[in-house]
VEXDREN-2710 file (C-alpha; in Angstrom, 1 decimal):
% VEXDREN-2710
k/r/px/py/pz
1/UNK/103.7/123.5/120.9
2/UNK/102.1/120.0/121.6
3/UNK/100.8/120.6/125.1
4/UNK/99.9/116.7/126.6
5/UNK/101.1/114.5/128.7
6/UNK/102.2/111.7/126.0
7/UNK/105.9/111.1/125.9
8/UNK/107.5/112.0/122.7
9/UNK/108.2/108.9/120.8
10/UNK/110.7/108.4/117.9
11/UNK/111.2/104.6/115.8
12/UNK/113.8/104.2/113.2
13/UNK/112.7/101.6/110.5
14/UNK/115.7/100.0/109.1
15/UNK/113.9/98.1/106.9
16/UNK/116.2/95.5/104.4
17/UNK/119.5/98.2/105.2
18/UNK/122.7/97.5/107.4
19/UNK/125.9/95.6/107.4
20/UNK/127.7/94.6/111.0
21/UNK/130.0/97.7/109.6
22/UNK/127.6/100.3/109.4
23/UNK/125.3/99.4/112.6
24/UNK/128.5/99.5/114.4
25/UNK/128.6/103.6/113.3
26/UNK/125.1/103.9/113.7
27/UNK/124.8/102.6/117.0
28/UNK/128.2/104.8/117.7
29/UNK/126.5/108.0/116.9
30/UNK/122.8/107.1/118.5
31/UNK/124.4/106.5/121.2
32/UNK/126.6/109.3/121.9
33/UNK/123.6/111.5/121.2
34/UNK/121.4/113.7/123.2
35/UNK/118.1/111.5/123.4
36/UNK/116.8/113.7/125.6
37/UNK/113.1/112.7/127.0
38/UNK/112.1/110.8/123.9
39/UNK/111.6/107.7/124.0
40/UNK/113.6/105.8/120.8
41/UNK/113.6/102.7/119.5
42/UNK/115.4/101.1/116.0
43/UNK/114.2/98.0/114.1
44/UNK/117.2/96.4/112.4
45/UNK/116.8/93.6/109.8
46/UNK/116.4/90.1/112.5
47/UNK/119.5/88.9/111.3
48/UNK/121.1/91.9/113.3
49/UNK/118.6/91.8/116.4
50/UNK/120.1/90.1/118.7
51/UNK/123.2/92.5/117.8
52/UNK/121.8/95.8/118.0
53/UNK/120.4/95.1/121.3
54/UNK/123.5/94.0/122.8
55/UNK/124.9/97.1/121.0
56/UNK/122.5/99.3/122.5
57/UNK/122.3/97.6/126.0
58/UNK/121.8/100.4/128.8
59/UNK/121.7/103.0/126.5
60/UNK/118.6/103.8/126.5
61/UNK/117.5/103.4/122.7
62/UNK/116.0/100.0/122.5
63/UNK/115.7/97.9/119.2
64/UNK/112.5/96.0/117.9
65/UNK/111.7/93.4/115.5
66/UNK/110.1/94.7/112.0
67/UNK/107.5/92.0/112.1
68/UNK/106.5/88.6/114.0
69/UNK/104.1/85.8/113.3
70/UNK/100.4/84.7/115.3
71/UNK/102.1/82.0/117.4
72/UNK/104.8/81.0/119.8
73/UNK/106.7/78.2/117.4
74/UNK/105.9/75.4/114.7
75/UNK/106.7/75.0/110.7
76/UNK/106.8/78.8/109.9
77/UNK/109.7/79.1/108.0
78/UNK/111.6/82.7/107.4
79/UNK/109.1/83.8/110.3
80/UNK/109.9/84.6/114.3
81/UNK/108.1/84.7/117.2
82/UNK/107.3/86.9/119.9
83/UNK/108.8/84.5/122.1
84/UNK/111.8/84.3/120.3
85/UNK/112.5/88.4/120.3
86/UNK/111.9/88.7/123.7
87/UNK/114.5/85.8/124.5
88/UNK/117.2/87.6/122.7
89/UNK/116.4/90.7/125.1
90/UNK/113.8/92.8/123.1
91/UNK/110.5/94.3/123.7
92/UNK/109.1/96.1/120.9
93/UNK/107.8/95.0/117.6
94/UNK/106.2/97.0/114.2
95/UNK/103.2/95.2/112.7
96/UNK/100.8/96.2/109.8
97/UNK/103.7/98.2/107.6
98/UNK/102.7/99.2/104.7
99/UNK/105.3/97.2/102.9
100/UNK/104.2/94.2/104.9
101/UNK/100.3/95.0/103.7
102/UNK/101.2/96.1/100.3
103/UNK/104.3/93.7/99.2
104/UNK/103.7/91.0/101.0
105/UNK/99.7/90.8/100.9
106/UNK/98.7/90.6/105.1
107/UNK/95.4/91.3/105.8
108/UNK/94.1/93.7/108.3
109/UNK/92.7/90.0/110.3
110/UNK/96.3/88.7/109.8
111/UNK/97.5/91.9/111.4
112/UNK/95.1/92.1/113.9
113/UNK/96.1/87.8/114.9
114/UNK/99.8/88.8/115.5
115/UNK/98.9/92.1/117.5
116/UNK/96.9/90.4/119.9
117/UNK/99.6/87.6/119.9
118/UNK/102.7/89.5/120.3
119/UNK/100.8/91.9/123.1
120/UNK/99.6/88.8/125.0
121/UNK/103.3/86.9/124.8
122/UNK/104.5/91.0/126.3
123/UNK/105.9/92.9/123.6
124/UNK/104.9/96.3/122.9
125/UNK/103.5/96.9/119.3
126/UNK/104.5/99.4/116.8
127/UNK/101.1/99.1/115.4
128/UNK/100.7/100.7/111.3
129/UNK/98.2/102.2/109.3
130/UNK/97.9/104.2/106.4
131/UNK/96.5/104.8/102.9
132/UNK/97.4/104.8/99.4
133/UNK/97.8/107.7/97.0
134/UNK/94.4/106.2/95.4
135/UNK/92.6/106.1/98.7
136/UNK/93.8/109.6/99.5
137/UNK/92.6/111.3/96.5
138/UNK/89.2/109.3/96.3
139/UNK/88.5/110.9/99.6
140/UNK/89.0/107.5/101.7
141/UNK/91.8/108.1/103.9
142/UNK/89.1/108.1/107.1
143/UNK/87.5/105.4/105.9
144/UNK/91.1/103.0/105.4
145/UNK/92.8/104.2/109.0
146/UNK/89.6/103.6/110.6
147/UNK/89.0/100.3/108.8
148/UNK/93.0/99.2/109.8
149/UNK/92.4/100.5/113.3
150/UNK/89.3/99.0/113.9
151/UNK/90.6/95.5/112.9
152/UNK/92.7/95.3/116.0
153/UNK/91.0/97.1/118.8
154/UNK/89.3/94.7/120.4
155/UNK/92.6/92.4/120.5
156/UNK/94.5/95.1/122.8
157/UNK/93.9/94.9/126.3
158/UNK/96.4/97.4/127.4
159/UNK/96.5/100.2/125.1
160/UNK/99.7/101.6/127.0
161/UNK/101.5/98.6/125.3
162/UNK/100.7/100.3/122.0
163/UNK/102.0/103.0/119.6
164/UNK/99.9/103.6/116.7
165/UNK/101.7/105.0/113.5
166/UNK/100.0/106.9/110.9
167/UNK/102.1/106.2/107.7
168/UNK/100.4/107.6/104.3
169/UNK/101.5/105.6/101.8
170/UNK/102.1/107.9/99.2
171/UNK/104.3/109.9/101.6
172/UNK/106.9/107.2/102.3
173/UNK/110.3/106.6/100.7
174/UNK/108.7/109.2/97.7
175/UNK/110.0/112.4/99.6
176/UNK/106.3/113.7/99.5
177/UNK/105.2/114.6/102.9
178/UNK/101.5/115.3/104.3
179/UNK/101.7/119.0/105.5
180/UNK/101.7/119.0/109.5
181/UNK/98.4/120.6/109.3
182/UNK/97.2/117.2/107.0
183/UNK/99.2/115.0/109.3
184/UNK/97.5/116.8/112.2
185/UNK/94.0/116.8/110.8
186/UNK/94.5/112.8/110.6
187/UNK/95.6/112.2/113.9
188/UNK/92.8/114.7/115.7
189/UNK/90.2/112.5/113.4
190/UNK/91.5/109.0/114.7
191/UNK/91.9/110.4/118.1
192/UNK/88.0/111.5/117.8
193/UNK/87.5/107.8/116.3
194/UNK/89.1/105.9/119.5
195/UNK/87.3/108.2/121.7
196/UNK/83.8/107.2/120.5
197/UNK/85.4/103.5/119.6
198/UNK/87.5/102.7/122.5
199/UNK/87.6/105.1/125.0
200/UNK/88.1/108.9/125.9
201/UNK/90.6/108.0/128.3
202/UNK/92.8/105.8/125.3
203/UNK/92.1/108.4/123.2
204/UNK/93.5/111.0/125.1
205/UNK/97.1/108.9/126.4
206/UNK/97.6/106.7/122.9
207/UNK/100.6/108.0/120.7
208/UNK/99.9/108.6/117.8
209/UNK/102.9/109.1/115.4
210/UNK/103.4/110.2/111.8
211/UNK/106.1/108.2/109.2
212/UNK/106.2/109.5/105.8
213/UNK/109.8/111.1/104.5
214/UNK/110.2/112.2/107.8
215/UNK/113.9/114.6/107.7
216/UNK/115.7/116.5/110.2
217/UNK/114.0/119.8/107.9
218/UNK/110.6/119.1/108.1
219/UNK/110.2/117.2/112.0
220/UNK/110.7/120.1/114.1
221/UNK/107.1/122.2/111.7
222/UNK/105.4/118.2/112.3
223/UNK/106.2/118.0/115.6
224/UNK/104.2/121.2/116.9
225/UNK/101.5/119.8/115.8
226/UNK/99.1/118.9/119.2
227/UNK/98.3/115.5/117.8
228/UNK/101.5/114.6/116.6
229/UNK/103.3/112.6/119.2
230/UNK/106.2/111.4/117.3
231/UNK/107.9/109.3/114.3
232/UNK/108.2/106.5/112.9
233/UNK/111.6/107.2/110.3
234/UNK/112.9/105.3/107.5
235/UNK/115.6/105.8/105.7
236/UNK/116.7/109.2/107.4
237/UNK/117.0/107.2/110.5
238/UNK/120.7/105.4/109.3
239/UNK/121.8/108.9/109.1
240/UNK/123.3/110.9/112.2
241/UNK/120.3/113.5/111.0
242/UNK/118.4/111.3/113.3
243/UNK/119.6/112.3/116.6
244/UNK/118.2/116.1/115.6
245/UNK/114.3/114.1/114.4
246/UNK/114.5/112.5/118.1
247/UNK/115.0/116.0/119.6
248/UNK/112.8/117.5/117.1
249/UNK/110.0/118.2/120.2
250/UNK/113.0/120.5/122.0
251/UNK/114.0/122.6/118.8
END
Protein backbone atom coordinates (compact mmCIF):
# COMPACT_ATOMS: atom_id res chain seq x y z
CA UNK A 1 0.00 0.00 0.00
CA UNK A 2 0.90 3.82 -0.64
CA UNK A 3 2.63 4.57 2.56
CA UNK A 4 2.84 8.81 2.75
CA UNK A 5 1.41 11.39 4.16
CA UNK A 6 -0.49 12.86 0.99
CA UNK A 7 -4.26 12.84 1.39
CA UNK A 8 -5.96 10.71 -1.11
CA UNK A 9 -7.49 12.78 -3.73
CA UNK A 10 -10.37 11.95 -6.16
CA UNK A 11 -11.82 14.68 -9.20
CA UNK A 12 -14.69 13.74 -11.25
CA UNK A 13 -14.47 15.51 -14.86
CA UNK A 14 -17.89 15.96 -16.12
CA UNK A 15 -16.76 17.40 -19.03
CA UNK A 16 -19.84 18.59 -21.76
CA UNK A 17 -22.35 15.78 -19.67
CA UNK A 18 -25.41 16.64 -17.25
CA UNK A 19 -28.95 17.88 -17.30
CA UNK A 20 -30.47 19.66 -13.93
CA UNK A 21 -32.21 15.97 -13.96
CA UNK A 22 -29.36 13.90 -13.75
CA UNK A 23 -27.00 16.07 -11.35
CA UNK A 24 -29.91 16.10 -9.11
CA UNK A 25 -29.24 11.89 -8.91
CA UNK A 26 -25.67 12.34 -9.06
CA UNK A 27 -25.37 14.69 -6.31
CA UNK A 28 -28.13 12.34 -4.47
CA UNK A 29 -25.90 9.37 -4.55
CA UNK A 30 -22.28 11.31 -3.92
CA UNK A 31 -23.70 12.44 -1.30
CA UNK A 32 -25.10 9.74 0.58
CA UNK A 33 -21.83 8.01 0.00
CA UNK A 34 -19.04 6.96 2.24
CA UNK A 35 -16.29 9.56 1.19
CA UNK A 36 -14.28 8.51 3.75
CA UNK A 37 -10.72 10.52 4.10
CA UNK A 38 -10.50 11.43 0.39
CA UNK A 39 -10.72 14.39 -0.42
CA UNK A 40 -13.36 14.82 -3.68
CA UNK A 41 -14.20 17.26 -5.85
CA UNK A 42 -16.61 17.34 -9.33
CA UNK A 43 -16.36 19.72 -12.24
CA UNK A 44 -19.73 20.23 -13.90
CA UNK A 45 -20.28 22.00 -17.21
CA UNK A 46 -20.25 26.20 -15.79
CA UNK A 47 -23.65 26.38 -16.73
CA UNK A 48 -24.37 24.00 -13.72
CA UNK A 49 -21.65 25.54 -11.21
CA UNK A 50 -23.26 27.64 -9.35
CA UNK A 51 -25.88 24.62 -8.92
CA UNK A 52 -23.72 21.88 -7.98
CA UNK A 53 -22.17 23.78 -5.36
CA UNK A 54 -25.28 24.82 -3.78
CA UNK A 55 -26.15 21.14 -4.26
CA UNK A 56 -23.24 19.90 -2.55
CA UNK A 57 -23.05 22.67 0.13
CA UNK A 58 -21.64 21.14 3.58
CA UNK A 59 -21.25 17.92 2.11
CA UNK A 60 -18.03 17.68 1.83
CA UNK A 61 -17.48 17.01 -1.97
CA UNK A 62 -16.73 20.33 -3.49
CA UNK A 63 -17.29 21.32 -7.23
CA UNK A 64 -14.64 23.14 -9.55
CA UNK A 65 -14.71 24.90 -12.71
CA UNK A 66 -13.24 22.82 -15.91
CA UNK A 67 -11.30 25.80 -17.10
CA UNK A 68 -10.85 29.74 -16.44
CA UNK A 69 -9.20 32.46 -18.38
CA UNK A 70 -5.61 34.83 -17.47
CA UNK A 71 -7.58 37.74 -15.99
CA UNK A 72 -10.15 38.97 -13.58
CA UNK A 73 -12.84 40.50 -16.36
CA UNK A 74 -12.94 42.38 -19.91
CA UNK A 75 -14.23 41.32 -23.67
CA UNK A 76 -13.67 37.48 -23.28
CA UNK A 77 -16.56 36.08 -24.46
CA UNK A 78 -17.74 32.27 -23.59
CA UNK A 79 -14.74 32.60 -20.94
CA UNK A 80 -14.90 32.98 -16.86
CA UNK A 81 -12.89 34.12 -14.43
CA UNK A 82 -11.32 33.12 -11.31
CA UNK A 83 -13.06 35.85 -9.78
CA UNK A 84 -16.18 34.91 -10.97
CA UNK A 85 -16.03 30.99 -9.62
CA UNK A 86 -15.07 31.95 -6.48
CA UNK A 87 -18.06 34.43 -6.11
CA UNK A 88 -20.53 31.75 -6.81
CA UNK A 89 -18.84 29.79 -3.72
CA UNK A 90 -16.12 27.64 -5.47
CA UNK A 91 -12.51 27.00 -4.97
CA UNK A 92 -11.05 24.57 -7.26
CA UNK A 93 -10.36 24.79 -11.00
CA UNK A 94 -8.73 22.05 -13.79
CA UNK A 95 -6.36 23.73 -16.28
CA UNK A 96 -4.18 22.22 -19.04
CA UNK A 97 -6.83 19.18 -20.11
CA UNK A 98 -5.92 17.41 -22.69
CA UNK A 99 -9.02 18.31 -24.50
CA UNK A 100 -8.41 21.92 -23.74
CA UNK A 101 -4.56 21.44 -25.31
CA UNK A 102 -5.54 19.19 -27.98
CA UNK A 103 -9.25 20.45 -29.20
CA UNK A 104 -9.03 23.66 -28.39
CA UNK A 105 -5.17 24.52 -29.24
CA UNK A 106 -3.77 26.24 -25.56
CA UNK A 107 -0.38 26.34 -25.21
CA UNK A 108 1.72 25.25 -22.38
CA UNK A 109 2.46 29.52 -21.86
CA UNK A 110 -1.40 29.99 -22.10
CA UNK A 111 -1.68 27.27 -19.49
CA UNK A 112 0.94 28.35 -17.47
CA UNK A 113 -0.76 32.48 -17.68
CA UNK A 114 -4.16 31.15 -16.16
CA UNK A 115 -2.36 28.90 -13.47
CA UNK A 116 -0.50 31.57 -12.01
CA UNK A 117 -3.70 33.79 -12.47
CA UNK A 118 -6.29 31.62 -10.91
CA UNK A 119 -3.66 30.61 -7.93
CA UNK A 120 -2.90 34.35 -7.24
CA UNK A 121 -6.96 35.40 -7.37
CA UNK A 122 -7.06 31.93 -4.57
CA UNK A 123 -8.29 29.01 -6.32
CA UNK A 124 -6.73 25.81 -6.08
CA UNK A 125 -5.57 24.22 -9.50
CA UNK A 126 -6.31 20.96 -10.98
CA UNK A 127 -3.25 21.36 -12.94
CA UNK A 128 -2.91 18.56 -16.32
CA UNK A 129 -0.41 16.92 -18.20
CA UNK A 130 0.02 14.15 -20.41
CA UNK A 131 1.11 12.64 -23.70
CA UNK A 132 -0.17 11.37 -26.80
CA UNK A 133 -0.13 7.83 -28.14
CA UNK A 134 2.64 9.30 -30.71
CA UNK A 135 4.68 10.76 -27.90
CA UNK A 136 4.39 7.55 -25.93
CA UNK A 137 5.58 5.18 -28.44
CA UNK A 138 8.45 7.52 -29.74
CA UNK A 139 9.78 7.23 -26.34
CA UNK A 140 8.87 11.02 -25.34
CA UNK A 141 6.46 10.69 -22.52
CA UNK A 142 9.44 12.21 -20.01
CA UNK A 143 10.34 14.59 -22.28
CA UNK A 144 6.20 16.07 -22.86
CA UNK A 145 5.21 15.91 -18.77
CA UNK A 146 8.41 17.44 -17.98
CA UNK A 147 8.04 20.04 -20.77
CA UNK A 148 4.05 20.78 -19.49
CA UNK A 149 5.34 20.77 -15.91
CA UNK A 150 8.10 22.90 -16.38
CA UNK A 151 6.00 25.60 -18.14
CA UNK A 152 4.20 26.50 -14.92
CA UNK A 153 6.49 26.03 -12.00
CA UNK A 154 7.80 29.04 -11.58
CA UNK A 155 4.14 30.61 -11.61
CA UNK A 156 3.19 28.55 -8.33
CA UNK A 157 4.04 30.04 -5.18
CA UNK A 158 2.25 27.66 -2.94
CA UNK A 159 2.48 24.28 -4.24
CA UNK A 160 -0.13 23.05 -1.49
CA UNK A 161 -2.65 24.98 -3.70
CA UNK A 162 -1.91 22.42 -6.43
CA UNK A 163 -2.87 18.92 -7.63
CA UNK A 164 -0.98 17.79 -10.54
CA UNK A 165 -2.77 15.09 -12.77
CA UNK A 166 -0.97 12.80 -15.01
CA UNK A 167 -3.53 12.05 -17.89
CA UNK A 168 -1.92 9.93 -20.86
CA UNK A 169 -3.70 10.73 -23.67
CA UNK A 170 -4.12 7.70 -25.29
CA UNK A 171 -5.55 6.27 -22.06
CA UNK A 172 -8.57 8.53 -21.80
CA UNK A 173 -12.15 8.03 -22.96
CA UNK A 174 -10.39 4.86 -25.15
CA UNK A 175 -10.72 2.27 -22.19
CA UNK A 176 -6.93 1.69 -22.57
CA UNK A 177 -5.31 2.12 -19.23
CA UNK A 178 -1.34 2.60 -18.40
CA UNK A 179 -0.65 -0.53 -16.10
CA UNK A 180 -0.21 0.82 -12.35
CA UNK A 181 3.28 -0.26 -12.63
CA UNK A 182 3.45 2.34 -15.98
CA UNK A 183 1.31 4.86 -14.18
CA UNK A 184 3.65 4.38 -11.20
CA UNK A 185 6.94 4.50 -13.09
CA UNK A 186 5.56 8.12 -14.42
CA UNK A 187 4.76 9.58 -11.30
CA UNK A 188 8.13 8.31 -9.32
CA UNK A 189 9.98 9.99 -12.63
CA UNK A 190 8.09 13.46 -12.21
CA UNK A 191 8.40 13.27 -8.51
CA UNK A 192 12.36 12.80 -9.13
CA UNK A 193 11.89 15.77 -11.76
CA UNK A 194 10.34 18.36 -9.03
CA UNK A 195 12.79 17.24 -6.58
CA UNK A 196 15.88 18.32 -8.63
CA UNK A 197 13.39 21.25 -10.29
CA UNK A 198 11.54 22.54 -7.48
CA UNK A 199 12.22 21.15 -4.43
CA UNK A 200 12.57 17.84 -2.26
CA UNK A 201 10.25 19.00 0.05
CA UNK A 202 7.27 19.77 -3.02
CA UNK A 203 8.32 16.76 -4.31
CA UNK A 204 7.67 14.72 -1.54
CA UNK A 205 3.87 16.46 -0.34
CA UNK A 206 2.63 17.31 -4.17
CA UNK A 207 -0.25 14.85 -5.34
CA UNK A 208 0.22 13.52 -8.03
CA UNK A 209 -2.87 11.69 -9.57
CA UNK A 210 -3.47 9.46 -12.59
CA UNK A 211 -6.84 9.98 -15.09
CA UNK A 212 -7.02 7.64 -17.96
CA UNK A 213 -10.36 5.16 -18.10
CA UNK A 214 -10.15 5.11 -14.54
CA UNK A 215 -13.19 2.30 -13.36
CA UNK A 216 -14.32 1.04 -10.13
CA UNK A 217 -12.21 -2.53 -11.49
CA UNK A 218 -9.03 -1.20 -12.13
CA UNK A 219 -8.61 1.86 -9.15
CA UNK A 220 -8.26 -0.23 -6.14
CA UNK A 221 -4.61 -2.34 -8.38
CA UNK A 222 -3.70 1.89 -9.34
CA UNK A 223 -4.20 2.98 -6.15
CA UNK A 224 -1.44 0.76 -4.29
CA UNK A 225 0.78 2.13 -6.27
CA UNK A 226 3.26 4.49 -3.73
CA UNK A 227 3.26 7.29 -6.23
CA UNK A 228 -0.21 7.28 -7.02
CA UNK A 229 -2.15 9.67 -4.94
CA UNK A 230 -5.40 9.67 -6.52
CA UNK A 231 -7.81 10.35 -9.75
CA UNK A 232 -8.84 12.40 -11.85
CA UNK A 233 -12.28 10.34 -13.51
CA UNK A 234 -14.24 11.01 -16.47
CA UNK A 235 -16.96 9.49 -17.58
CA UNK A 236 -17.10 6.71 -14.71
CA UNK A 237 -17.54 9.58 -12.41
CA UNK A 238 -21.54 10.24 -13.42
CA UNK A 239 -21.96 6.76 -12.36
CA UNK A 240 -22.63 5.63 -8.58
CA UNK A 241 -19.32 3.34 -9.47
CA UNK A 242 -17.70 6.38 -8.31
CA UNK A 243 -18.24 6.40 -4.70
CA UNK A 244 -16.26 2.75 -4.72
CA UNK A 245 -13.01 4.87 -7.06
CA UNK A 246 -13.12 7.54 -4.08
CA UNK A 247 -12.70 4.66 -1.53
CA UNK A 248 -10.52 2.80 -3.82
CA UNK A 249 -7.35 3.72 -1.13
CA UNK A 250 -9.59 1.65 1.72
CA UNK A 251 -10.41 -1.51 -0.42
Amino acid sequence: MAGNNRKFFVGGNWKMNGSKDSINEICGWLTAGDTGDTDVVVGPPTAYLGYVQEKLAGSGVYAAAQNCYKVPKGAFTGEISPAMIKDIGCEWVILGHSERRNVFGETDELIAEKIEHALAEGLKVIACIGEKLEEREAGKTEEVVFRQTKAFKDKVKDWSKVVLAYEPVWAIGTGKVATPQQAQEVHTRLRTWLSENVSPAVANSLRIIYGGSVSASNCNDLATQGDIDGFLVGGASLKPDFVKIINARKA
